[in-house]
C-alpha positions in Angstrom: 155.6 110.4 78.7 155.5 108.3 81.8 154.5 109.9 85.2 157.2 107.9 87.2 159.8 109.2 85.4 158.6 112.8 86.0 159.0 112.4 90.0 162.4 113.5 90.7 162.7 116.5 89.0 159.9 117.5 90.7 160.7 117.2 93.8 164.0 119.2 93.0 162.3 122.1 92.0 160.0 122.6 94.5 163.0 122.6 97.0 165.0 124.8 95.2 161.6 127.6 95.4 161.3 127.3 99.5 164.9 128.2 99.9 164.4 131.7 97.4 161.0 132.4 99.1 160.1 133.4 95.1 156.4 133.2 93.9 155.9 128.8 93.0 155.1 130.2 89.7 157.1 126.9 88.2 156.1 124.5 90.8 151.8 125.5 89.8 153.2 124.6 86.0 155.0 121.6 86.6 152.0 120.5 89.0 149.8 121.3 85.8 151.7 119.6 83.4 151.8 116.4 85.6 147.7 116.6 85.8 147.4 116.9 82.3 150.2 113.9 82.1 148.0 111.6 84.6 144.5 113.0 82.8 145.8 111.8 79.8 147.4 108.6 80.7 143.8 107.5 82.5 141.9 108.3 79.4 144.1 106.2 77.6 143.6 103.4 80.2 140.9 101.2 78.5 137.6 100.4 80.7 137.8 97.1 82.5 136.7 94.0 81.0 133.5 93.0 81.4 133.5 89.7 83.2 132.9 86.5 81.3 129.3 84.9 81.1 129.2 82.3 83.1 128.9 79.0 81.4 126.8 75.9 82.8 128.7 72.9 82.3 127.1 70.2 80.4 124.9 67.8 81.9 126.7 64.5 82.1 125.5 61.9 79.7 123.2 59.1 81.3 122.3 55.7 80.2 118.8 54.5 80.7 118.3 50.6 81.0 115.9 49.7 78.9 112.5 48.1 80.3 111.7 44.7 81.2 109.6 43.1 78.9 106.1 41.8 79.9 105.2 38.6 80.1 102.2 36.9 78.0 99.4 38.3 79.8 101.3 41.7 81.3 103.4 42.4 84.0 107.2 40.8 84.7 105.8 38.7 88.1 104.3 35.0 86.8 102.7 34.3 90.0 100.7 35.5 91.7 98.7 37.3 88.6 98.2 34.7 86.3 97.7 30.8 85.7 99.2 28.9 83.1 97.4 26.0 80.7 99.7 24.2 79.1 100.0 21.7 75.7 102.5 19.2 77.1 104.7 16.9 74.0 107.3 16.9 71.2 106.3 18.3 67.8 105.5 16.0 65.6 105.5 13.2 68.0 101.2 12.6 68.6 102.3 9.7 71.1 104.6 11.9 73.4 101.5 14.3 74.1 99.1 16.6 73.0 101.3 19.0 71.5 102.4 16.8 68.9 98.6 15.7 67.5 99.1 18.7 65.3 101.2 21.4 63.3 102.4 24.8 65.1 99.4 26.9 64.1 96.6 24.7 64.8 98.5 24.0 68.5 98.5 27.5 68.8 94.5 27.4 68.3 94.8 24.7 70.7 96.7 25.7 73.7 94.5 29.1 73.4 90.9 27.1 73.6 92.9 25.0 76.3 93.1 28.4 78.4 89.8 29.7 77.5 87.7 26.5 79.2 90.2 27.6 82.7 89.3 31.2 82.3 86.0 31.4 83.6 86.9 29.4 86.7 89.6 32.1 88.0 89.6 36.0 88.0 93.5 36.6 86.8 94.1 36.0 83.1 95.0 32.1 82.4 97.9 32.2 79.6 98.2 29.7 77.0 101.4 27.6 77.0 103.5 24.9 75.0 105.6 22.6 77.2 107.8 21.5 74.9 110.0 18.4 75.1 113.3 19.6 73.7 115.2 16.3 74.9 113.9 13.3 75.1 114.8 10.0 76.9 116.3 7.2 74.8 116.7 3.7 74.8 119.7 3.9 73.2 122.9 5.8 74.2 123.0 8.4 70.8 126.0 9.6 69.2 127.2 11.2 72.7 126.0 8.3 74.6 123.9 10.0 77.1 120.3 8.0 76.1 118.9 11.6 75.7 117.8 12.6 71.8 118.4 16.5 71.8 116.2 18.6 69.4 118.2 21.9 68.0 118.1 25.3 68.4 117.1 25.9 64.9 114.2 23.2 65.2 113.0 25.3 68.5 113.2 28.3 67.3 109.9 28.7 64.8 108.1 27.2 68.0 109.2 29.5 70.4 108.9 32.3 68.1 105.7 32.2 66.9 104.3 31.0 69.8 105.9 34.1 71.4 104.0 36.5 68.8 100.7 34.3 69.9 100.7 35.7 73.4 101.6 31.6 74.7 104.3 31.2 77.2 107.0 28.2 76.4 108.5 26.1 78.6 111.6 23.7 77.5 111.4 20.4 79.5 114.3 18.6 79.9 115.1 14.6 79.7 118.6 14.3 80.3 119.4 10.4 80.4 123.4 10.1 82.0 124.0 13.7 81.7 123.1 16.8 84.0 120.4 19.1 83.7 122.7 21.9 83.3 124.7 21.2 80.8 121.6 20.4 78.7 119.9 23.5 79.9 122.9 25.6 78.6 122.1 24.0 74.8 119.1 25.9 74.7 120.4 29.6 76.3 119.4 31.5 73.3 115.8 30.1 73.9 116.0 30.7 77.6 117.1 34.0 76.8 113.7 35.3 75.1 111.2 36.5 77.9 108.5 34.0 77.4 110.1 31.4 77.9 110.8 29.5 80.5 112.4 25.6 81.7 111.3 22.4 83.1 113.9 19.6 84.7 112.2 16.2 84.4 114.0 13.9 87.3 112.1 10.7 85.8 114.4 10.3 82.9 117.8 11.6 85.0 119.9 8.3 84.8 122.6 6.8 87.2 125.4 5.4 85.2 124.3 2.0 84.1 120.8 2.6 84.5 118.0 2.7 81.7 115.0 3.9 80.4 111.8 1.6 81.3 113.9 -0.3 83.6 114.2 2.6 86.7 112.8 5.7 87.6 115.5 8.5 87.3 116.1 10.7 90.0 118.1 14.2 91.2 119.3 15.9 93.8 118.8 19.1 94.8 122.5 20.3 94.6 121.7 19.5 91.1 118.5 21.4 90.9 120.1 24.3 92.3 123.2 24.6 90.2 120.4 24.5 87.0 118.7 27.1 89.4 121.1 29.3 90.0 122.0 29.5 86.1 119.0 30.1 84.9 118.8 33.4 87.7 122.1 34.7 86.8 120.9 34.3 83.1 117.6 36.7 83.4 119.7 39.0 85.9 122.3 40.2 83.1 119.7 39.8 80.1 117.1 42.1 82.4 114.2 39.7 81.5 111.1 38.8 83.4 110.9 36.5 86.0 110.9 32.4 84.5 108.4 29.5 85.4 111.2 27.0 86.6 109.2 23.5 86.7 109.4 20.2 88.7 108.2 16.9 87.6 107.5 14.5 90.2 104.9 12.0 90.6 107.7 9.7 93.3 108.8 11.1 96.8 112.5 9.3 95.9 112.7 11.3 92.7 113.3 14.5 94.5 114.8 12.8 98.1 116.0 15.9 99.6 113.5 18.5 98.3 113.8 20.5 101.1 117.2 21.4 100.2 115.5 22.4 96.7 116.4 27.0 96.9 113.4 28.8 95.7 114.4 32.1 96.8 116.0 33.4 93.7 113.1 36.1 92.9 114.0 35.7 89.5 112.1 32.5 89.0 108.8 31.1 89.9 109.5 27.6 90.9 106.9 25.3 90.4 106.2 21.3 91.3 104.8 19.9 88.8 102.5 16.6 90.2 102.9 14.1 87.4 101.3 10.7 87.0 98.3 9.3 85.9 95.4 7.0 86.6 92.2 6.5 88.5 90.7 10.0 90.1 91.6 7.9 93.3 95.5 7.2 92.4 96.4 10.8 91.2 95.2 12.5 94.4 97.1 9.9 96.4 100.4 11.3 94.3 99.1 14.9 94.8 98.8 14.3 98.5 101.5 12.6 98.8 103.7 14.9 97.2 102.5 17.4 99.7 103.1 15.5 102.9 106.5 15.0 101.9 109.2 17.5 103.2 109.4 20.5 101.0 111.0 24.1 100.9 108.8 27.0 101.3 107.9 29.1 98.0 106.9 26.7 95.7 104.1 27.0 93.2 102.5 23.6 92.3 101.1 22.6 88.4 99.1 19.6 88.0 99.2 17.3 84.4 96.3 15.8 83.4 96.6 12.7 80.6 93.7 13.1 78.2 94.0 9.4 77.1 96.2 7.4 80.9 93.8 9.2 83.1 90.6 7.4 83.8 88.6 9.7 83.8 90.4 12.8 82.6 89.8 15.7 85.3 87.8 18.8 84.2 88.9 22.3 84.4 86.6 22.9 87.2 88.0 19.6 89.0 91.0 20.2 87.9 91.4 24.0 89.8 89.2 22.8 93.2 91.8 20.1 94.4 93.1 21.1 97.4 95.1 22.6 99.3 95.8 24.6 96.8 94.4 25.2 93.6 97.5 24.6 90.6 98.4 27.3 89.2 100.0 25.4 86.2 97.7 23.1 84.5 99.7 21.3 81.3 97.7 18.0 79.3 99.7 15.7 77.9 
């Protein structure tokens, strides 16, 4: 029985009782009957709902970039931090350098004995290396016609790799002939892409068109340098890799004219000038000084080569670190 529907008729009864004056026997009744009625009707009513739980939304899902990997050595900074002695040559080549007087594991023994006769000179760990000659110049133009004999990825790789496992740093140096550092640099991006290893631009064997090999002393320009530059930064950027030796050869002013123009501020390399040449004690401090009168950018690193067989005498590790006026913090022997 619904209570709303029970309204009129009460109110017509309890009218009708005021005009009789009579006892509201039937109003006290009806009154009752509609208490019971609500009584009822609110013990049917069920409790209210107890209010939902509140619920904690998820946390949203987050990606973590994964770590930069150390270098040979620790830490994702080459310099300062460390030095660098290198085994300078092409594998399998003995007359091209050091490097290639012997197989891969005995130039691993090598290049870590190598570092060993630095390390008592210097207080920060001095990492073994490989300089590696992964194109050499040519006296005659090739299949592509660029005088430049290019070694393959595959015939890199076991070098790279097990020198990698070693604990020695690799640089890939580069003897274009007629073509541009770049696109030779971009042969080997796998290789570049591992985190020991790093690249070296060699502006002696970069040939004009119709120049050769023996005949002039190649040469590049900084615009050059910095498109290479500028690569190889973009390339450790989006593969999150440590920071990359990026290495110089010059032993001529001319073979670097506008080396001032020469960017070194991408952080992710360490840009390096490499003083090449060789000769009398006398003749290779004239380059080094040389080399460091001429106009320069700031931030670079400088590396010194010493020929164990050109060189007359060959400098010690000892003389080799006290040159001045500053002490090289990448040391390769060719």
């Amino acid at each position: 029985m619904s209570t709303t529907g029970e309204s009129p008729r009460v109110l017509t009864v309890t009218n009708r009782h005021r005009r009789g004056r009579r006892p509201p026997v039937v109003l006290v009744a009806v009154l009752a009957a509609c208490a019971l009625v609500a009584g009822c009707s609110a013990a049917a009513d069920p409790a209210p709902a107890a209010p939902a739980p509140a619920t904690t939304a998820p946390p949203a899902p987050t990606t973590t970039a994964p770590p930069v990997p150390e270098l040979p050595g620790g830490d994702t900074v080459v310099f300062p931090g460390r030095r660098m002695a290198a085994l300078y040559g092409h594998p399998g080549t003995p007359s091209m350098g050091v490097l290639g007087e012997q197989d891969l594991p005995r130039s691993i023994e090598r290049a870590k004995r190598l570092a060993a006769d630095f390390q008592p000179l210097v207080r920060e760990p001095v990492v073994p290396a490989f300089e590696i000659i992964a194109t050499v110049a040519d006296r005659v133009p090739g299949a592509d016609g660029d005088y430049s004999a290019e070694m393959s990825v595959d015939e890199l790789r076991p070098w790279v790799e097990q020198a990698g496992r070693a604990g020695v740093y690799v640089v890939l140096d580069l003897q274009p002939g007629t073509t541009d550092f770049l696109t030779q640099a971009r042969r080997y991006t796998e290789l570049l892409a591992r985190p020991h290893v790093g690249l070296a631009l060699d502006p002696e064997w970069r040939l004009e068109p119709g120049q050769r090999h023996g005949v002039q002393v190649g040469s590049v320009t900084a615009a050059e340098v910095n498109r290479t530059s500028q690569w190889l930064a973009g390339l450790v950027r989006e593969r999150r890799l440590p920071q990359k030796v990026f290495l110089l050869h010059q032993f001529r002013v001319p073979m670097i004219a506008d080396r001032q123009a020469v960017v070194t501020t991408h952080p992710e390399l360490a840009t390096v000038l490499h003083a090449d040449g060789y000769g009398t004690r006398q003749e290779k401090l004239e380059t080094w000084n040389a080399l460091h009168a001429a106009p320069r950018p700031t931030g670079l690193w400088w590396g010194w080569k010493n020929f164990i067989d050109e060189d007359s005498p060959t400098f010690t590790p000892r003389e080799t670190y006290a040159v001045r006026p500053e002490s090289p913090v990448f040391v390769s022997y060719q």
